[in-house]
Phi, psi and omega in degrees: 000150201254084190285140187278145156316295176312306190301305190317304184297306155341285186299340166263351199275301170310337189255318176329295193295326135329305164276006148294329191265335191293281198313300175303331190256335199280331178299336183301156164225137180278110155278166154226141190321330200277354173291156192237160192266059182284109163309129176307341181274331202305148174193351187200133168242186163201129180261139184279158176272122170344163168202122185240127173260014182289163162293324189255120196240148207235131149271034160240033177276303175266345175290341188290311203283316162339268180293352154271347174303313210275343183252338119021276186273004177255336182301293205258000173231202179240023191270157175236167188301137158208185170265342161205158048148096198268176177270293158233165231220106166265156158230150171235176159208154182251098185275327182198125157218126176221171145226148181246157174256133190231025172230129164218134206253171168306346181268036181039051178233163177265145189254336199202130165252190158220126178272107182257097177261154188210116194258117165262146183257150141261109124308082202238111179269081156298002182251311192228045220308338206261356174270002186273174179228181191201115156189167188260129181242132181234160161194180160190191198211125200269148186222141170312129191309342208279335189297170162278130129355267189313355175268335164269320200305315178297332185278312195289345176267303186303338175290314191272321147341288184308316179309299180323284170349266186303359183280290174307311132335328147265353163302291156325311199218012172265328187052034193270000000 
């Protein structure tokens, strides 16, 4: 059988093209948002256990926020875990979970409440002391008036939770 002029150029045009796509994907490196801006002196952090001071009290509130922070920062960095006084050193407080009504419908009734949580963070950078912080992070989540609360609460603080995370989290290693 005879190979055509045409099959040759084919088969070479197809192998090229094959070591181009070989050559392009082992040189790529895929970023992501989620990569974070770790000083290379960084090397151990610790979070302290939550402490919640609100008035409207959840007691599965701050060990929850406690541990998603901490698996957060094992997730997405290369820092490792200790037990005290770390290369950075967090304290958090649950300064405010309250809800409010923010839909009042025409008949003066509420349509929409919102669940409002509020973190003040401490952030103490033994490495870099002008990089440590103070700050307060708030965020929430509107739920239909009609629901129970107690029927929610566990979807609505973990969604909001998770925001809290990543608010702190760019906050540390984002340099934003």
């Amino acid at each position: 059988m005879k190979k055509t002029l045409t099959d040759k150029i084919s088969r070479k045009f197809i192998l090229s093209n094959i070591i181009l796509l070989i050559f392009f994907i082992s040189s790529c490196k895929i970023y992501r948002f989620t990569d974070a801006s770790v000083d290379p002196n960084w090397k151990t952090f610790n979070i302290a256990q939550t402490i919640n001071i609100s008035t409207l009290q959840n007691p599965n509130a701050a060990p929850a926020f406690t541990e998603l922070l901490k698996e957060k920062f094992l997730r997405e960095t290369r820092l490792t875990l200790i037990r005290d006084s770390g290369d950075l050193d967090f304290a958090a407080t649950i300064t405010e979970y309250s809800i409010e009504p923010v839909a009042i419908t025409n008949t003066e009734t509420t349509a929409q409440n919102r669940l409002n949580i509020s973190v003040k963070v401490e952030c103490i950078n033994k490495v870099e002391a002008t990089k440590s912080f103070t700050q307060t992070f708030r965020d929430g989540e509107n739920f239909d008036a009609n629901r129970q609360f107690s029927d929610v609460e566990n979807g609505l603080t973990n969604t909001i939770y998770e925001r809290l995370v990543q608010q702190i989290f760019n906050r540390t290693f984002g340099n934003w």
